[in-house]
Every structure is written in C-alpha cells, then in structure tokens.
BASEDREN-84995 format. One line per field, with one value per atom (N, C-alpha, C): residue in one letter; chain; atom name; x, y, z. Coordinates in steps of 0.1 Angstrom, whole numbers, plus 5000, padded with zeros to 4 digits. Atoms other than C-alpha are relative to their C-alpha. Example, Ala and Ser with C-alpha at 12.3 -4.5 7.8 and 13.67 -1.06 7.14 Angstrom:
2
r c(A_A_A_S_S_S)
c c(A_A_A_A_A_A)
a c(N_CA_C_N_CA_C)
x c(5009_5123_5009_4991_5137_4992)
y c(4988_4955_5012_4989_4989_5011)
z c(5000_5078_5000_5000_5071_5008)
! end
This chain:
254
r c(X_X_X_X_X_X_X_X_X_X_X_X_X_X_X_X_X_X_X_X_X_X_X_X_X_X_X_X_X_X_X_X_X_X_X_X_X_X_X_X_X_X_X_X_X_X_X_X_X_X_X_X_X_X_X_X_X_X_X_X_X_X_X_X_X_X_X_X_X_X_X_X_X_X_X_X_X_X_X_X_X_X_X_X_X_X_X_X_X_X_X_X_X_X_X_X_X_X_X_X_X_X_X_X_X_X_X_X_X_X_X_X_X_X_X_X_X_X_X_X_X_X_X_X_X_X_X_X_X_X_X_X_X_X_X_X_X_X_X_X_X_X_X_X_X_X_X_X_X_X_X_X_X_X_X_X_X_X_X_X_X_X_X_X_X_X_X_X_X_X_X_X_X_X_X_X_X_X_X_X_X_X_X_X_X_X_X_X_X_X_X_X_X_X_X_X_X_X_X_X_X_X_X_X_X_X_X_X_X_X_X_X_X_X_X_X_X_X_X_X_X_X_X_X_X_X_X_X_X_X_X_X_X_X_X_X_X_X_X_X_X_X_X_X_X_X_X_X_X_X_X_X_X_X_X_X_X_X_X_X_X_X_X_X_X_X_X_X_X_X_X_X_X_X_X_X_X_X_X_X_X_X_X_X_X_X_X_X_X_X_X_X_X_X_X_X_X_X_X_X_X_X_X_X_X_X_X_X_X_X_X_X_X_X_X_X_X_X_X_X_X_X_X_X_X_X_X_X_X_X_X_X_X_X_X_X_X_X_X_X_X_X_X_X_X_X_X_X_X_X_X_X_X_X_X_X_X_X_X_X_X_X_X_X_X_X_X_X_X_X_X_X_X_X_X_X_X_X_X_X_X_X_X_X_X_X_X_X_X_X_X_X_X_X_X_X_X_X_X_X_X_X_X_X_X_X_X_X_X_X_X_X_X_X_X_X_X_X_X_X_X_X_X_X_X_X_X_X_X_X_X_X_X_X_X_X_X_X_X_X_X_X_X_X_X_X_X_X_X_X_X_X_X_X_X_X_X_X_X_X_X_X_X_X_X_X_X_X_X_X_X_X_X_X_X_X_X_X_X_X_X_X_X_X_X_X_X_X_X_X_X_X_X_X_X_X_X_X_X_X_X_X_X_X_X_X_X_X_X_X_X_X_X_X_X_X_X_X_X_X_X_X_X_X_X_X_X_X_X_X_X_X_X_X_X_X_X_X_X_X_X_X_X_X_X_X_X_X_X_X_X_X_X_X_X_X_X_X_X_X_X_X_X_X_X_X_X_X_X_X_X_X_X_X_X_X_X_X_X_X_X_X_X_X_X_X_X_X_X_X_X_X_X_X_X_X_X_X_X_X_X_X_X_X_X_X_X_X_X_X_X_X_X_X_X_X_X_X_X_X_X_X_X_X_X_X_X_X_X_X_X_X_X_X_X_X_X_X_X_X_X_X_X_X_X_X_X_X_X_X_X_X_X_X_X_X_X_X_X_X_X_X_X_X_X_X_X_X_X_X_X_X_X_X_X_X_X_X_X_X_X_X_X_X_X_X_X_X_X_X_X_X_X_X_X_X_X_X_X_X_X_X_X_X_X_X_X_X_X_X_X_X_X_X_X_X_X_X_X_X_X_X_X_X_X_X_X_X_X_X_X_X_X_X_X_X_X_X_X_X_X_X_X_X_X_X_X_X_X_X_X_X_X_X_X_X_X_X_X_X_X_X)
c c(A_A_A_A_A_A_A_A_A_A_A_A_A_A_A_A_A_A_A_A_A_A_A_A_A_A_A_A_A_A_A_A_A_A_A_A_A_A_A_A_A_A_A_A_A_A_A_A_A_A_A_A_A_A_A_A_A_A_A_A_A_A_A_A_A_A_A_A_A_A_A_A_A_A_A_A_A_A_A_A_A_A_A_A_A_A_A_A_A_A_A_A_A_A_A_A_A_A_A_A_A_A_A_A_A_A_A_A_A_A_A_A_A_A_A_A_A_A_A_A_A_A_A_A_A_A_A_A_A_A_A_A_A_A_A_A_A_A_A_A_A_A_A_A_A_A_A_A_A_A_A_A_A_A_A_A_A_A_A_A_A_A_A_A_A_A_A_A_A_A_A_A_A_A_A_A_A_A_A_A_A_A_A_A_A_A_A_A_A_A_A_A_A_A_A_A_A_A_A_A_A_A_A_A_A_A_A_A_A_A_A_A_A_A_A_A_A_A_A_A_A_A_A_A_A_A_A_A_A_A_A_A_A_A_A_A_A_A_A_A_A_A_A_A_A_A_A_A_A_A_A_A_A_A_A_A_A_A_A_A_A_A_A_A_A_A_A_A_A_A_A_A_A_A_A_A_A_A_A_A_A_A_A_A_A_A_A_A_A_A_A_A_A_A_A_A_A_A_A_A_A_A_A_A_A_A_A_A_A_A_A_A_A_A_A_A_A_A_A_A_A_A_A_A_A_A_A_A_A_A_A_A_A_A_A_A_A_A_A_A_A_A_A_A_A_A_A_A_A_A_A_A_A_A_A_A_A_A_A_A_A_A_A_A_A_A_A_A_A_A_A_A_A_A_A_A_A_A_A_A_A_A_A_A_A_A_A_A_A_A_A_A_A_A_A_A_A_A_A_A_A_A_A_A_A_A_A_A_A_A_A_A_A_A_A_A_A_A_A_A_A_A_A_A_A_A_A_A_A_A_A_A_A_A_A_A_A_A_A_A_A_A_A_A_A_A_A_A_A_A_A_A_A_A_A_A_A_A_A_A_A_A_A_A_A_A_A_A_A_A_A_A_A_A_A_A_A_A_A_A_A_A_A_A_A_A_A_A_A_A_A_A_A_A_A_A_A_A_A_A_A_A_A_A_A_A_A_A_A_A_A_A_A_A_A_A_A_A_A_A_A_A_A_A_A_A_A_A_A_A_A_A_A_A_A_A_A_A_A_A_A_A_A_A_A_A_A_A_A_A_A_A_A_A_A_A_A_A_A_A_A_A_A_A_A_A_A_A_A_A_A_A_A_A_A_A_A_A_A_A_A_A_A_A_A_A_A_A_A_A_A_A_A_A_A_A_A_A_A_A_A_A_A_A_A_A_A_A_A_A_A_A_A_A_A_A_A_A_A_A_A_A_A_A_A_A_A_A_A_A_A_A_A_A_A_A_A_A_A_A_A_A_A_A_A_A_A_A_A_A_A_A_A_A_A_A_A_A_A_A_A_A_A_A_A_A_A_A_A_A_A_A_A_A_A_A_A_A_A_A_A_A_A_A_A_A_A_A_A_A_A_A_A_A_A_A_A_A_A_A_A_A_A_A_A_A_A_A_A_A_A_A_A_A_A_A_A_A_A_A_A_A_A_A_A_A_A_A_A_A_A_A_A_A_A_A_A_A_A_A_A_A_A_A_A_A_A_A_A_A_A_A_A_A_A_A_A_A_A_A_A_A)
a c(N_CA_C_N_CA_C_N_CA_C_N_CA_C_N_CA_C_N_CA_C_N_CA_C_N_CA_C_N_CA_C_N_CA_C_N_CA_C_N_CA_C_N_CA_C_N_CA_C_N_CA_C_N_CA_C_N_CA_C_N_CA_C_N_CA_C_N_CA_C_N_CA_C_N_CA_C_N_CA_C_N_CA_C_N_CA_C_N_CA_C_N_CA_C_N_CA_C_N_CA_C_N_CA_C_N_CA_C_N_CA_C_N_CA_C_N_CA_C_N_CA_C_N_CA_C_N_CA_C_N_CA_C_N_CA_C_N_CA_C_N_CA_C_N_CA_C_N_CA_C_N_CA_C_N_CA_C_N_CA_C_N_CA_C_N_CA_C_N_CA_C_N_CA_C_N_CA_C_N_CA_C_N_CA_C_N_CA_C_N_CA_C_N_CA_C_N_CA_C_N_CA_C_N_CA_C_N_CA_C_N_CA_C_N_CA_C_N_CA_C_N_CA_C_N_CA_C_N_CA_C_N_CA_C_N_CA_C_N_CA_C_N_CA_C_N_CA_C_N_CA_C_N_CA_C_N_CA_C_N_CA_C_N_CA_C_N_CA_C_N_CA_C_N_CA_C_N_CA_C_N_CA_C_N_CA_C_N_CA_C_N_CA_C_N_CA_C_N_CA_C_N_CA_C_N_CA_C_N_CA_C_N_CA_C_N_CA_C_N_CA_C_N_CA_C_N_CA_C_N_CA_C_N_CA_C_N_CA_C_N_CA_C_N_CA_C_N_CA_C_N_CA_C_N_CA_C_N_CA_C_N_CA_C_N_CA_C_N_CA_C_N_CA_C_N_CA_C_N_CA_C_N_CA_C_N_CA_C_N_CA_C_N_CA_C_N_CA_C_N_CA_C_N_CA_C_N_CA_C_N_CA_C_N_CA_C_N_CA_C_N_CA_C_N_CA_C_N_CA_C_N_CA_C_N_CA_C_N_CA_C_N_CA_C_N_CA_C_N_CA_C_N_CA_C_N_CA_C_N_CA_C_N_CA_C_N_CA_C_N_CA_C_N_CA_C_N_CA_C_N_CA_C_N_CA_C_N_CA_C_N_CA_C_N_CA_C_N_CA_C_N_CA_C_N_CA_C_N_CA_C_N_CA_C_N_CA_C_N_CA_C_N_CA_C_N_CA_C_N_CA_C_N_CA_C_N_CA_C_N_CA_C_N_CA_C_N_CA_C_N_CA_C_N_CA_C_N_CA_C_N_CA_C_N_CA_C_N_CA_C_N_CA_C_N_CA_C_N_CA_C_N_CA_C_N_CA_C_N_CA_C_N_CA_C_N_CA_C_N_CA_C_N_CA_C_N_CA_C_N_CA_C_N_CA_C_N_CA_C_N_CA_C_N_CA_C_N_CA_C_N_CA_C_N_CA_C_N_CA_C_N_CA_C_N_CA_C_N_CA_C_N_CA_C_N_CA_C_N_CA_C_N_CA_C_N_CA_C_N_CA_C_N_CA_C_N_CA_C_N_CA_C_N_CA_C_N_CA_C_N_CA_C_N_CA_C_N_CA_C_N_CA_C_N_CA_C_N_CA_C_N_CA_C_N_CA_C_N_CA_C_N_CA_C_N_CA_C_N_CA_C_N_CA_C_N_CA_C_N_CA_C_N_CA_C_N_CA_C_N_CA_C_N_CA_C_N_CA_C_N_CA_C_N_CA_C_N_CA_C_N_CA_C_N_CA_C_N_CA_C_N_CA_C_N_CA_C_N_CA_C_N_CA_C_N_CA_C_N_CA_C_N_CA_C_N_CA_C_N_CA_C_N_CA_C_N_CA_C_N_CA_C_N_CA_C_N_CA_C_N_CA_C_N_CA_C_N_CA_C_N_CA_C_N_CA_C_N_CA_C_N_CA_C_N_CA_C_N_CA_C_N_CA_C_N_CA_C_N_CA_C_N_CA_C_N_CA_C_N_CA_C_N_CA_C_N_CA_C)
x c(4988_5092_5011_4987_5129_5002_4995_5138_5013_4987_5175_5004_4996_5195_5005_4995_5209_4988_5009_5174_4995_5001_5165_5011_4990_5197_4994_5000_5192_4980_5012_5153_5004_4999_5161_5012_4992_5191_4995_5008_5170_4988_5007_5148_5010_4996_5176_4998_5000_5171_4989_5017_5134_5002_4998_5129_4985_5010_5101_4992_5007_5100_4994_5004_5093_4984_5010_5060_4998_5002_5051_4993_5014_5018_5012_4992_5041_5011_4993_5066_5004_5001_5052_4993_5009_5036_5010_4989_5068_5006_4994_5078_4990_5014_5044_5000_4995_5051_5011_4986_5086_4998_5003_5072_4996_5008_5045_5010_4995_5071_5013_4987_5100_4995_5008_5075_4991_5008_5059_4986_5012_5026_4989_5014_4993_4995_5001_4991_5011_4990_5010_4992_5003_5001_5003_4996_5007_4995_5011_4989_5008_4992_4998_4987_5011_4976_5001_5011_4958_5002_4999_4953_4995_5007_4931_5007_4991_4954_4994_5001_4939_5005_4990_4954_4991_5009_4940_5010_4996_4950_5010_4991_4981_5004_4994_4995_4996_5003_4987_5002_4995_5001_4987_5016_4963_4989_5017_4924_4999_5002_4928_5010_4991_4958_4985_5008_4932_4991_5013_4902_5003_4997_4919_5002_4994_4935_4990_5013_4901_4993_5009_4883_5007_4993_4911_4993_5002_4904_4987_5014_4865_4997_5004_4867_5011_4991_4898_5002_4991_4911_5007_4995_4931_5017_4985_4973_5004_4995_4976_5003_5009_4956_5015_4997_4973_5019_4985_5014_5003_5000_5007_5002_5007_4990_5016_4990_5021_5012_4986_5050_5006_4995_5057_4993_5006_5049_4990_5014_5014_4999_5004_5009_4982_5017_4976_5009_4989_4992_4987_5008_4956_4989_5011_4927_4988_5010_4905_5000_5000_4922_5002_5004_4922_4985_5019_4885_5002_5002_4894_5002_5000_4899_4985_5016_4862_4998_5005_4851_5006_4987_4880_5000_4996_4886_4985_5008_4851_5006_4993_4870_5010_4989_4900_4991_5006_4876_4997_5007_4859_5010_4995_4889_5012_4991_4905_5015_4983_4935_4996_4995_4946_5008_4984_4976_5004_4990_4988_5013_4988_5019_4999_5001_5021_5013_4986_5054_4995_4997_5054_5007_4994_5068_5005_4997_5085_5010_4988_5106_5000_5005_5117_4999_5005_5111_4983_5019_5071_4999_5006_5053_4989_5009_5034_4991_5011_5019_5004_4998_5025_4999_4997_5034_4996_5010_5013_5007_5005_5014_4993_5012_4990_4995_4994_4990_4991_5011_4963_5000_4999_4971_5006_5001_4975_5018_4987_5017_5005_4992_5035_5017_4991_5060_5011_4987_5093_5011_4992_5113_5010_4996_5137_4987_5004_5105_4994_5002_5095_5016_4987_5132_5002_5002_5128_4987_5012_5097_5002_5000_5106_5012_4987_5144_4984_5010_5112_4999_5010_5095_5011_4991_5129_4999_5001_5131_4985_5012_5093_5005_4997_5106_5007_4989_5135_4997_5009_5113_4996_5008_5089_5009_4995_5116_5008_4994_5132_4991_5007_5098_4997_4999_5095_5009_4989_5131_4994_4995_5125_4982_5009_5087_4987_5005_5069_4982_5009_5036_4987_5010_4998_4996_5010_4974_5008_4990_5003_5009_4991_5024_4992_5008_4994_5001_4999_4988_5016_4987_5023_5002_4995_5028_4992_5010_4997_5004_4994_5012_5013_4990_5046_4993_5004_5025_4992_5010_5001_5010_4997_5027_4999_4995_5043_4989_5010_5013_4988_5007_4993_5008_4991_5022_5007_5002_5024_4986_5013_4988_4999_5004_4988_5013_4992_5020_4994_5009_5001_4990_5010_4972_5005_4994_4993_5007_5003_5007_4988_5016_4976_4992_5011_4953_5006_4993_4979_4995_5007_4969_5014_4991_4991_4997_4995_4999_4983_5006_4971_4988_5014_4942_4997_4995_4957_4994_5003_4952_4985_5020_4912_4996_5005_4908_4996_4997_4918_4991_5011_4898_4984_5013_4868_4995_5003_4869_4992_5000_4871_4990_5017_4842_4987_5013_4819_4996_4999_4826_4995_4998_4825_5012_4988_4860_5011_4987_4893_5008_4996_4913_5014_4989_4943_4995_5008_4922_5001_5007_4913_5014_4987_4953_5004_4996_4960_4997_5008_4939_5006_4994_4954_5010_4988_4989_4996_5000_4976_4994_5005_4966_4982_5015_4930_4995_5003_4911_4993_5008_4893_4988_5010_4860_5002_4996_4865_4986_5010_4842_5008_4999_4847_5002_5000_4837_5009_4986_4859_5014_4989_4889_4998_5006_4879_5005_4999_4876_5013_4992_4908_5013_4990_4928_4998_5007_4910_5010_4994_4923_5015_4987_4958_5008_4992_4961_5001_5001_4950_5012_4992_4977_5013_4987_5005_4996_5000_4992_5000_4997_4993_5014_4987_5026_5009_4990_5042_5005)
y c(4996_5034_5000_5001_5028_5016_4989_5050_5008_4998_5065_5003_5000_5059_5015_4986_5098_5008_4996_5106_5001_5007_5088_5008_4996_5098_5011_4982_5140_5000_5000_5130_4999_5002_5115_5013_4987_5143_5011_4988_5171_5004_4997_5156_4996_5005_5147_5016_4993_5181_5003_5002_5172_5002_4999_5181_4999_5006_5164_5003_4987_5187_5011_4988_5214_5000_5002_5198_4984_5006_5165_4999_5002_5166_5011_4999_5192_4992_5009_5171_4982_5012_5139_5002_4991_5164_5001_5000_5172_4986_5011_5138_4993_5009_5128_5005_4988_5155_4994_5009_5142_4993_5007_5110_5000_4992_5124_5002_4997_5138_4989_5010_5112_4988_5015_5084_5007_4993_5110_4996_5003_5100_5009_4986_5115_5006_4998_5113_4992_5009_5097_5002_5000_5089_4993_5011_5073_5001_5007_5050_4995_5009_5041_4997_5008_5019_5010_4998_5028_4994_5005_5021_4983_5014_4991_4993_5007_4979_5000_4995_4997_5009_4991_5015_5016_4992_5048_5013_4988_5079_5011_4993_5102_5009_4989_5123_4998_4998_5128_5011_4991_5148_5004_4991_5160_4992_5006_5154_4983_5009_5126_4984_5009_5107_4996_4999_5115_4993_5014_5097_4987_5013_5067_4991_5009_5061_5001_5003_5067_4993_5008_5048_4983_5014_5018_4998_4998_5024_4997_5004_5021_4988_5017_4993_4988_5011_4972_4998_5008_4967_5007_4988_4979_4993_5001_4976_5000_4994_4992_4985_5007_4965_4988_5012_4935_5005_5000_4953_5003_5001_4958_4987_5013_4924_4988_5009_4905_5005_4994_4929_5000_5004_4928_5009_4987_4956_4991_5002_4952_5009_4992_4962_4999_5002_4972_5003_4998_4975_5002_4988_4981_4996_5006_4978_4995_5009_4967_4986_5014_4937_4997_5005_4930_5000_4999_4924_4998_5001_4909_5008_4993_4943_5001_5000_4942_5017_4983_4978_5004_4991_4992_5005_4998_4990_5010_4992_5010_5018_4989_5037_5004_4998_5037_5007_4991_5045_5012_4989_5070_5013_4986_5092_4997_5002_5080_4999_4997_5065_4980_5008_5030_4994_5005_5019_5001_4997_5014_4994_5007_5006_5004_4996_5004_4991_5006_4993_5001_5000_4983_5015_4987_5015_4992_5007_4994_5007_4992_5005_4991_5006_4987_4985_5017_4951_4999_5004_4958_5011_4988_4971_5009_4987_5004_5010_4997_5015_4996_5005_5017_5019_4995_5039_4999_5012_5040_5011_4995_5060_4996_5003_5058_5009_4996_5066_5002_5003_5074_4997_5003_5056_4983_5012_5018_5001_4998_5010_4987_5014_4978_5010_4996_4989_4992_5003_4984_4996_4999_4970_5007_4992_4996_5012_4989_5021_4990_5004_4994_4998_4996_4995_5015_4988_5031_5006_4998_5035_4992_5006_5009_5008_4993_5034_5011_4991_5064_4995_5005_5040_5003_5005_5034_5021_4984_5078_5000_4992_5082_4990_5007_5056_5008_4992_5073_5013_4990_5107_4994_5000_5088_4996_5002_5076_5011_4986_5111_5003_4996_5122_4997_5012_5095_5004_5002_5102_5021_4981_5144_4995_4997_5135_5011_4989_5155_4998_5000_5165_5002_4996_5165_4989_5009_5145_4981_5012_5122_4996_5005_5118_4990_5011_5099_4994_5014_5078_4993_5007_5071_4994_5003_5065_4984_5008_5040_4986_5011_5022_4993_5003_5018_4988_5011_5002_4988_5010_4978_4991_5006_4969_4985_5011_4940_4992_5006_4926_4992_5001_4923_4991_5005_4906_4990_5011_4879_4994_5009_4873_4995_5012_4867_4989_5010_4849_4981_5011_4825_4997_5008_4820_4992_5002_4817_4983_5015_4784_4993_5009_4773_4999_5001_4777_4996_5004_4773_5012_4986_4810_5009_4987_4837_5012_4995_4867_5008_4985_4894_4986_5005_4862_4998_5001_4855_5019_4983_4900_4997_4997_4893_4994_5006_4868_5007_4997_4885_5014_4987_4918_5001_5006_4896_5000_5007_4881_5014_4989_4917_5006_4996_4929_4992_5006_4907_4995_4997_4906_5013_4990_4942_5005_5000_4941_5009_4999_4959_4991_5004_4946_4992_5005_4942_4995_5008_4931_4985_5012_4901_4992_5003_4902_4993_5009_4894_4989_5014_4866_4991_5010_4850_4998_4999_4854_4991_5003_4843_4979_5015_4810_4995_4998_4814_4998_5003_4802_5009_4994_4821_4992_5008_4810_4997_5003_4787_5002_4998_4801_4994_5011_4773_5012_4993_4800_5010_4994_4824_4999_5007_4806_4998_4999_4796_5010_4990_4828_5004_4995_4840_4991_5009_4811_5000_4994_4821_5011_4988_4854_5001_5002_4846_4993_5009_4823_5012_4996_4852_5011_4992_4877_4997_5010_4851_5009_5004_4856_5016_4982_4898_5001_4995_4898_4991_5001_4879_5002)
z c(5006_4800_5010_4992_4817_5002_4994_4844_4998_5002_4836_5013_4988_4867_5003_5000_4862_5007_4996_4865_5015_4989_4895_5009_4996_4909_5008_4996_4908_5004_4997_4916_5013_4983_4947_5010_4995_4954_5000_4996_4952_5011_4987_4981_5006_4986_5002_5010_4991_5017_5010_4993_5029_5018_4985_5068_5004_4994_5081_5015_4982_5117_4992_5005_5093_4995_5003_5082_4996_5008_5075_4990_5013_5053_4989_5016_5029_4995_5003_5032_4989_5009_5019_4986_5015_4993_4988_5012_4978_4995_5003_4976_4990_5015_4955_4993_5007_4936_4990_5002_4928_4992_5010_4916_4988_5016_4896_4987_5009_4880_4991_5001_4879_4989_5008_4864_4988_5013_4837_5004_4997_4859_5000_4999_4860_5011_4984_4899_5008_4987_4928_5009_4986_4963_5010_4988_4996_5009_4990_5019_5014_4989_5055_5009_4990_5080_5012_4988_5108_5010_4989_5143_4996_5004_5129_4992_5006_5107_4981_5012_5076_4994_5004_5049_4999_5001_5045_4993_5008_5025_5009_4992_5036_4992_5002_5013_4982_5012_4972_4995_5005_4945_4993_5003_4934_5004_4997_4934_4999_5008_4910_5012_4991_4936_5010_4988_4966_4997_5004_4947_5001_4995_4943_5010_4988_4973_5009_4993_4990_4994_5003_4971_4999_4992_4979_5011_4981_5015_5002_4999_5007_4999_5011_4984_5009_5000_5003_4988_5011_4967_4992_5008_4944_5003_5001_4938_5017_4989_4971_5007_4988_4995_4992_5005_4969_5011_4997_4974_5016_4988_5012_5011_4994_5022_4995_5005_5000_5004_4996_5009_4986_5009_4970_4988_5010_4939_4995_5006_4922_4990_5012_4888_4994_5012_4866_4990_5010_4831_4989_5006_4814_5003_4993_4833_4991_5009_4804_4993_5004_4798_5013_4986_4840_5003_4992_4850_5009_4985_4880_5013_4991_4897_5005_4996_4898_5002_4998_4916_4996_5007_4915_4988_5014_4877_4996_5001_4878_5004_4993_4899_4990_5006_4877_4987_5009_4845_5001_4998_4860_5000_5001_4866_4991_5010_4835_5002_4998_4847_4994_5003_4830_5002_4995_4847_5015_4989_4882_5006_4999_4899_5020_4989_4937_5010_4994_4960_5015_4982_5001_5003_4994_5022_5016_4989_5050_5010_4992_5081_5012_4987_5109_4997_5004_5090_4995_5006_5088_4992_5010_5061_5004_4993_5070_4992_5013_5039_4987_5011_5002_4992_5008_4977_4986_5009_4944_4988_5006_4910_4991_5010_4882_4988_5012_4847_4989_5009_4820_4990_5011_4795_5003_4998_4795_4999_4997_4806_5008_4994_4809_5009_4993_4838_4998_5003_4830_5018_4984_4860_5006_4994_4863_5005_4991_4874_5010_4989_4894_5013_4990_4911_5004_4998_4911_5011_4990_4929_5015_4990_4952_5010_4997_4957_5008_4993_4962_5017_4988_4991_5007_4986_5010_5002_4993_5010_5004_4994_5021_5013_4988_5050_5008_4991_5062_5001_4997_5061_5012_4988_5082_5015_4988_5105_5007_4992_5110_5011_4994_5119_5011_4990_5144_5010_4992_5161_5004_4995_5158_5013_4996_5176_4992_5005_5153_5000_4999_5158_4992_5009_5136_4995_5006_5119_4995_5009_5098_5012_4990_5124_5012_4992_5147_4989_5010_5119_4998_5003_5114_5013_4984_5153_5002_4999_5148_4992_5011_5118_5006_4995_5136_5014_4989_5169_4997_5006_5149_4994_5008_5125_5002_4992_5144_5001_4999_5155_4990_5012_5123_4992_5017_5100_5013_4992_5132_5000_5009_5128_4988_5017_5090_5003_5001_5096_5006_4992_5122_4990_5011_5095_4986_5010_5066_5002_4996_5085_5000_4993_5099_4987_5013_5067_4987_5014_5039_4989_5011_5025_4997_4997_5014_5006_4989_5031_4994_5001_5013_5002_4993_5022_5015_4987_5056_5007_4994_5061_5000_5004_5043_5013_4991_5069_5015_4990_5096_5000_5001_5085_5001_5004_5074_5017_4987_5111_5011_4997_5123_4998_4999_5108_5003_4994_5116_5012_4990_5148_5010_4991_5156_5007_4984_5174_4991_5004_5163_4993_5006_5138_5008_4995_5160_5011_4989_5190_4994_5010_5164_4999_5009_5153_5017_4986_5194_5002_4998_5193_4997_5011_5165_5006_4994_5181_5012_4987_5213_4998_5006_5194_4996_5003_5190_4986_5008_5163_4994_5004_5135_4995_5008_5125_4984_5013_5094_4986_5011_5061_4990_5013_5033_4989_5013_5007_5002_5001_5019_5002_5004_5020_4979_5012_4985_4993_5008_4971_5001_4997_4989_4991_5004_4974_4985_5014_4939_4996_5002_4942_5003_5006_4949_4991_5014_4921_4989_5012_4898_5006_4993_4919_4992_5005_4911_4981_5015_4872_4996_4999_4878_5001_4999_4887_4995_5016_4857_4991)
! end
C-alpha cells in the first residue's frame, strides 16, 4: 500500500531526536519500531556485517524480526543477503508463488510471514548492512514504501555515523566499527571478480564466501587476496548456479 509522504514525513521527524551516545541497541530499537509501524508491518529488522564480512542480526522490533534475520545469517539467503550482495531493494511479494527462495521460504512459513521487503543501509559509499520489513500477508510493494524504507536506511545510517563520530561504546557499536573496516575491502573484491568472471555483484560475494569457507580462512583475508590479484579456485558448477540465480534475481525485481 502507498506510503503518504505526510506520513513518512512526521515518521521520520519524530526520530530526528534519536541520540545514539545515549544507547545504541535502544536506539536502533526505536527506529524498528518506527517502521513496524510506518509500513503497517508485522516485524522490522536490521542487519549489519561482521568482522568477516557477514551479515548478522542487530537490532529487531520483536521475536518474530529476530527469527528471521537469524535464520538469514544461518541460511545466507533471504531478501537481506540478495539487497546487500547487489546494493539494490529485494522483494518477496508472496512467497508461495517464489519457490526459489528454497529454505528460507520454509522459514518464512513457519512464522507466518508472506511478504518481504529489504533496502541496502550504506555510509561512506559501502554497503554495511540492510534494512528489512516483513508482512503476513502476501504484498506487492508499492514503490513509494520501497522509496520510503530506502528514506528509513539513509536515517539508520546517519545514527550509525553519529555513533561513529561520538565513539560510542557496546556490543553494536564493535560490529558497526567492523562493518565500517571490512566494508571497503569486500566490495573491491567482488568488484575484481565481477570483471574477471563476468558475475554479478551477490555471485561475485558467494564466491568469495564459498572460497572462504572451504578454505578455513577469513572472509576478508580471502577479500585481500582477490585485491592483491590472486586467483580464486574456478568451480564450473558454482559459477553455474550463481549465474542461474542472478537470472532469476533480475526476474524478482521486475
């Protein structure tokens, strides 16, 4: 359903008073909160990467946010991983006519949600997590709440960048500090594969993850390599699959 810019508006003006030295974890609470409420959603949440260059769970407006976005983080899939890896919103619009979320869309049933929507959270030029809500009831997103959610991301950014400038201390704030030192690095690796292999950006990330785990090594250890000109070992079928799965991405975000 269309966001009403008035809405949006006095949504976003009633966090401008957010102070991120005061707390971040409440801080990005009230702000999932917010959405929840802004998008008539059933949950909200938001993801930011890791030292490794994974996304992982940060803040959620209930149980039902917190499930999902850990079971992204388990599974690698899901809206999140896809509008992260592309720099570009990812819709589910009703996950029983998507099969190709595969697990995931098992996850989604379970806690009866039909619908996701998830936006980049960028600062700085790199993307550092994502921003998601999720809806129980099947929901073709209207592109004003996708311009609205994406208005949300730039406020959870400039949160995270106060926090940043005040030094603020606790659990979110390492992770944030980790997302800001990886960023760079990681979105120069996919860039370097994305030439070299002819992939886009969320198969170019698989690769680089894939490489990583089978390895044993650090994600960004992996991401230096790549930068440094180093080859990744070439898997036929996973290229393949990866170039499978961005054709059907392309046909998600239509």
């Amino acid at each position: 359903m269309p966001i009403d810019p008035t809405d949006l508006a006095k949504s976003i003006g009633a966090l401008g008073c957010l102070d991120p030295e005061r707390g971040l974890a409440p801080t990005l609470q009230q702000l999932t909160d917010a959405a929840k409420q802004l998008f008539r959603a059933d949950a909200a949440g938001l993801m930011l990467i890791d030292a490794e260059g994974q996304l992982r769970w940060a803040s959620a407006s209930d149980q039902t946010a917190q499930t999902l976005e850990d079971e992204q983080e388990r599974l690698a899939q899901g809206p999140c991983a896809v509008a992260f890896s592309q720099r570009l919103p990812a819709a589910i619009r009703n996950i029983h006519t998507e099969p190709h979320w595969e697990e995931f869309a098992q996850v989604l049933v379970s806690e009866s949600v039909f619908a996701a929507l998830s936006v980049p959270v960028e600062l700085d030029g790199g993307v550092i997590g994502t921003l998601d809500v999720y809806s129980g009831a099947p929901r073709d997103w209207d592109p004003s709440e996708v311009a609205a959610l994406q208005a949300y991301a730039g406020l959870v950014a400039s949160l995270l960048s106060a926090a940043v400038t005040a030094q603020v201390k606790g659990r979110l704030a390492d992770q944030l500090q980790a997302a800001l030192e990886h960023r760079w690095l990681i979105e120069q690796a996919k860039g370097v594969l994305m030439g070299r292999e002819q992939v886009d950006a969320q198969t170019a990330f698989e690769r680089l993850r894939g490489a990583a785990r089978s390895s044993t090594r650090r994600l960004a250890d992996v991401a230096r390599d790549v930068t440094a000109g180093q080859p990744l070992p070439t898997n036929p079928r996973e290229l393949a699959k990866g170039r499978a799965e961005q054709a059907k991405n392309r046909e998600t975000a239509t």
